[in-house]
Every structure is written in C-alpha cells, then in structure tokens.
Backbone bond lengths (Angstrom), bond angles and torsions (degrees), N, CA, C in turn:
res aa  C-N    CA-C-N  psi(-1)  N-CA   C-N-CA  omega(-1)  CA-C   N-CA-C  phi
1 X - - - 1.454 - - 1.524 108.41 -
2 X 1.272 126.19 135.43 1.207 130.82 140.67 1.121 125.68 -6.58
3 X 1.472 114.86 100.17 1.915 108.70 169.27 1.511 130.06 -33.42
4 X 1.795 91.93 -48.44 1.466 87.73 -177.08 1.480 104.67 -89.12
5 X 1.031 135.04 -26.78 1.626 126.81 167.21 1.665 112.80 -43.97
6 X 0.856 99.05 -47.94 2.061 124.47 -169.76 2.183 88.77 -53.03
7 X 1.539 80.92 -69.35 1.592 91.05 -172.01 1.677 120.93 -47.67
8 X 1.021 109.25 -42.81 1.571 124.39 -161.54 1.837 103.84 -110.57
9 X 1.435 116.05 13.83 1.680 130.13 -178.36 1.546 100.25 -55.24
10 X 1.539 108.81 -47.17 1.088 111.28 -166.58 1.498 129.97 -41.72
11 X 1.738 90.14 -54.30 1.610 103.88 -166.88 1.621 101.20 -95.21
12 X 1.468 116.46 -3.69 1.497 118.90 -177.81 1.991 97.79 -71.43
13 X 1.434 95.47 -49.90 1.346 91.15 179.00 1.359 133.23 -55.31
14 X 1.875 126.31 -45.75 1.222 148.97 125.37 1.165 142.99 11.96
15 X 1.419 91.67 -57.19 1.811 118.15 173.79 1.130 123.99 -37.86
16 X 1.747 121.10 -48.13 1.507 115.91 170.69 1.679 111.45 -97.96
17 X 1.162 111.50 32.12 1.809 114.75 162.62 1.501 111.09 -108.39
18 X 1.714 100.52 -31.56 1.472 119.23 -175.11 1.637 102.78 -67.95
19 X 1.453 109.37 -47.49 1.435 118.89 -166.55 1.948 103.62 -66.32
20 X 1.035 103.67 -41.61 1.202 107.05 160.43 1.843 137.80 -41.95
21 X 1.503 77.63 -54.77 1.844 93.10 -178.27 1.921 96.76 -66.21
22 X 1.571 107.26 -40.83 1.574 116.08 -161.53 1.699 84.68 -66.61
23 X 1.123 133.82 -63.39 1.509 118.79 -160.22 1.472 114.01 -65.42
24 X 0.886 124.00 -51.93 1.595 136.13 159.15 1.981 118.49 -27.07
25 X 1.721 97.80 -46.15 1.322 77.72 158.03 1.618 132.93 -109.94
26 X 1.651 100.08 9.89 1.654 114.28 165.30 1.457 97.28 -75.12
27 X 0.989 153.05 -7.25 1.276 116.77 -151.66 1.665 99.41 -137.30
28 X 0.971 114.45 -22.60 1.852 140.97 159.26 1.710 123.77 -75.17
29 X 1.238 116.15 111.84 0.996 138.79 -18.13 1.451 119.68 -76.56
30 X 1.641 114.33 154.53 1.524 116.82 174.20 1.545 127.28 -12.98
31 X 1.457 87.03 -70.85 1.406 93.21 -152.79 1.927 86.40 -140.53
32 X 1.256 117.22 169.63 1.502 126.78 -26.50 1.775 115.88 -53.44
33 X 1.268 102.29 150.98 1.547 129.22 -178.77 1.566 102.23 -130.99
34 X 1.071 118.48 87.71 1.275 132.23 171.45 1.603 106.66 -112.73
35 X 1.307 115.19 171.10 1.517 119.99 174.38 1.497 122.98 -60.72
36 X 2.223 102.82 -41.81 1.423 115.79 165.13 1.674 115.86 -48.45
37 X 1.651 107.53 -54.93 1.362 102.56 -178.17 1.554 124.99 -58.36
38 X 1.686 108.29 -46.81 1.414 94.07 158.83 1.532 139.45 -52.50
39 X 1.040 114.76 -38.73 1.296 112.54 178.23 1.824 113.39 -72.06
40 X 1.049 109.54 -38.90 1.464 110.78 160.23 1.638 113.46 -37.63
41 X 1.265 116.77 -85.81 0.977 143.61 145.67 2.012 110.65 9.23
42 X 2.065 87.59 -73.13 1.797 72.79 172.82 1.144 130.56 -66.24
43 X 1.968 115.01 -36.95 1.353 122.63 -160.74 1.359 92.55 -64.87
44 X 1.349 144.09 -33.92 1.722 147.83 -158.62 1.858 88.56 -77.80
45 X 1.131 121.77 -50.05 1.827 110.80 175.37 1.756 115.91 -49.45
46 X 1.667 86.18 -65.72 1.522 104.33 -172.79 1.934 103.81 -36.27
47 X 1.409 107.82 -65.54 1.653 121.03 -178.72 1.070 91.15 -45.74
48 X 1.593 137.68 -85.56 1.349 127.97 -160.65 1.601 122.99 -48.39
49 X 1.254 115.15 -36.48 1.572 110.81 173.49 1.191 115.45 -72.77
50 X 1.509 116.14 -31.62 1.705 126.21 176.43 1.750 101.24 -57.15
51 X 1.085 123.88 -71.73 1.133 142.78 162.38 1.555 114.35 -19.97
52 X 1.149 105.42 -80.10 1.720 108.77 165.14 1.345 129.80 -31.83
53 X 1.417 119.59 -39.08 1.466 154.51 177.11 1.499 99.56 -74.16
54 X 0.937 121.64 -74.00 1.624 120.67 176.86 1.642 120.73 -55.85
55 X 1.243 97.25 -36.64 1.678 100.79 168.56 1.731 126.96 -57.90
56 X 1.367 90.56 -32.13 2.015 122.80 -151.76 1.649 66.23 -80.05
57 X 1.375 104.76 -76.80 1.953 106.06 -173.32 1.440 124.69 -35.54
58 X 1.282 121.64 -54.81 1.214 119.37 154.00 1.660 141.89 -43.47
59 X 1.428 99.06 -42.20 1.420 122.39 164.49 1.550 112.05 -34.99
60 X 1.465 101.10 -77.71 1.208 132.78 174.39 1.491 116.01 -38.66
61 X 1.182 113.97 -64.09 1.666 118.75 -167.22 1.486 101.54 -89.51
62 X 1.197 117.52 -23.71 1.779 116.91 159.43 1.380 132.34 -55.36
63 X 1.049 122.97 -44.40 1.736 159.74 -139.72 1.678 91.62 -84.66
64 X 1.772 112.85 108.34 1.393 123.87 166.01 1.717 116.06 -19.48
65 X 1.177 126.08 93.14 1.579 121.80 173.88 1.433 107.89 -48.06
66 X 1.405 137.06 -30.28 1.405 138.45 -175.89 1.592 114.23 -81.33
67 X 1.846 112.73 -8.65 1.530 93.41 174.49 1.606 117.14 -103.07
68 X 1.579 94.42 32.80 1.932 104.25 174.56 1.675 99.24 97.05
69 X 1.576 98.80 164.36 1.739 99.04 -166.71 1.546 90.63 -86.32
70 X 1.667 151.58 -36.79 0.970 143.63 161.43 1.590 123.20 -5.84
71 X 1.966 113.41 -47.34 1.190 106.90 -167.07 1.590 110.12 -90.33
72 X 1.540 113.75 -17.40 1.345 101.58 157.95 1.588 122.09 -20.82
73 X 1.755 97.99 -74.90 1.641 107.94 -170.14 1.564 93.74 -62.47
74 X 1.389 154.28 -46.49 1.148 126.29 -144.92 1.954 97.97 -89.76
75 X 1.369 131.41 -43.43 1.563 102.29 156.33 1.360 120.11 -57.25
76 X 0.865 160.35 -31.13 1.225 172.87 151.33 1.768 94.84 -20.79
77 X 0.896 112.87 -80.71 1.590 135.15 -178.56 2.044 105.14 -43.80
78 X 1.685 76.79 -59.84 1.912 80.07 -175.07 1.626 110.27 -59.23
79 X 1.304 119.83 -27.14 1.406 100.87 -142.06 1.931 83.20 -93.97
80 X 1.668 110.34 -39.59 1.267 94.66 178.37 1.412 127.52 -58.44
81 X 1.537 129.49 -43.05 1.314 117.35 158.20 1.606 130.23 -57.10
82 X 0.928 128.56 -26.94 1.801 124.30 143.96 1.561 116.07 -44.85
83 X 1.435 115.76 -68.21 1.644 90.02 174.25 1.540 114.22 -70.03
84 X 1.089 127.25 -13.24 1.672 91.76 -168.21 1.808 95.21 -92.06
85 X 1.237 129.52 -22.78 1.231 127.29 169.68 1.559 104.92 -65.21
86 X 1.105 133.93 -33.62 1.750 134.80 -168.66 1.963 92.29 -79.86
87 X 0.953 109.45 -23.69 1.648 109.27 -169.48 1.458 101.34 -88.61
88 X 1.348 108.40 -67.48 1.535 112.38 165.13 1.695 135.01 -30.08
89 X 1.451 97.35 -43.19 1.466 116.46 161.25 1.477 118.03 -48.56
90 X 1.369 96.43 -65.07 1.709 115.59 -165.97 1.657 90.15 -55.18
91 X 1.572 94.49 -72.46 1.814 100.81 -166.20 2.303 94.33 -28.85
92 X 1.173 98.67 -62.66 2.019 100.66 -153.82 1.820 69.68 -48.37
93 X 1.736 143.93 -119.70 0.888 118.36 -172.20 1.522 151.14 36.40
94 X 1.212 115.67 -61.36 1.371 128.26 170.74 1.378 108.94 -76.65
95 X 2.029 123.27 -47.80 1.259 130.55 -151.76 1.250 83.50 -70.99
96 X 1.356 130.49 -65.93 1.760 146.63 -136.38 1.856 86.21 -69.80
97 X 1.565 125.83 -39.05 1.646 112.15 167.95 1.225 117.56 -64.53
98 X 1.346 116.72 -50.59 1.301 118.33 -171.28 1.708 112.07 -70.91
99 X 1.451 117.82 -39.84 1.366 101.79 163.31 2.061 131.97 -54.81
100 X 1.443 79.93 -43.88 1.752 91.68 177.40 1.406 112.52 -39.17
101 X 2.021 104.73 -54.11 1.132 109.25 169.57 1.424 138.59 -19.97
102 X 1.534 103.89 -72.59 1.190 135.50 -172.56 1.377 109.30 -73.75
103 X 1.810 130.31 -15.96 1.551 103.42 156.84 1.456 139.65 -66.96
C-alpha cells in the first residue's frame, strides 16, 4: 500500500461520516445565521478536522508495532473520531450558550 494512503487510511475512510457529522452541525440550528455564527461555526469544523488529523497521525505512528499492522489503522481511527466528536461536542456546547445568550 501506499505510504501516504496507509498513513492517512484513517480519515480517508471517515470522510463521508465526518461530512455528515460537519453538515448536521452547520445546518442545526436554523437560524440565527449571521456572519458571527458562521464563522464560529467554520473555525469549530476547521479545529475538529485539524484535530482529527493530528490525532489519526499520532494514532498511527504511536500504535504498538508488535500488536500487527491492523492496529495502526484501528488507534489511528479511534483516536481521530474522539477528537473530532470531543470538539464537535464542546463547539454545539458553547453555540447553544452563546446563542441562549443572545436571545
């Protein structure tokens, strides 16, 4: 396999569960849709995929060489869906205060 395929399997696989979770919380709740909320909104994706990405990397190049090349991808896998779900969390968290706020 491809090094960089091998390396980056994790989040290649991911991508359309991630894209999922990412629209789901762009698009929830309606309104308000202001410029603040969008941009909120992106920097909370951007961090979580950044995040995810760095985790997947870590995963990977961390991960016991003696329990088979399999467990690469499966820390690899776990740790990026923990952060981008732990980010995603926090971000809905913050929005749902900061909106409350602002009615």
């Amino acid at each position: 396999m491809n090094r960089q395929v091998e390396i980056n399997l994790a989040l290649i696989l991911f991508v359309p569960w991630f894209s999922i979770l990412a629209a789901l919380f762009w698009i929830y709740p309606r309104q308000p849709r202001d410029l603040a909320r969008k941009a909120f909104d992106a920097i909370s994706l951007l961090a979580a995929t950044g995040l995810a990405g760095a985790g997947m990397h870590w995963g990977f190049h961390n991960a016991d060489p003696d329990a088979g090349a399999i467990w690469k991808q499966v820390l690899a896998t776990s740790v990026a869906y923990g952060l981008f779900l732990a980010v995603l969390t926090a971000a809905i968290a913050l929005r749902w205060r900061w909106l409350a706020g602002r009615r």
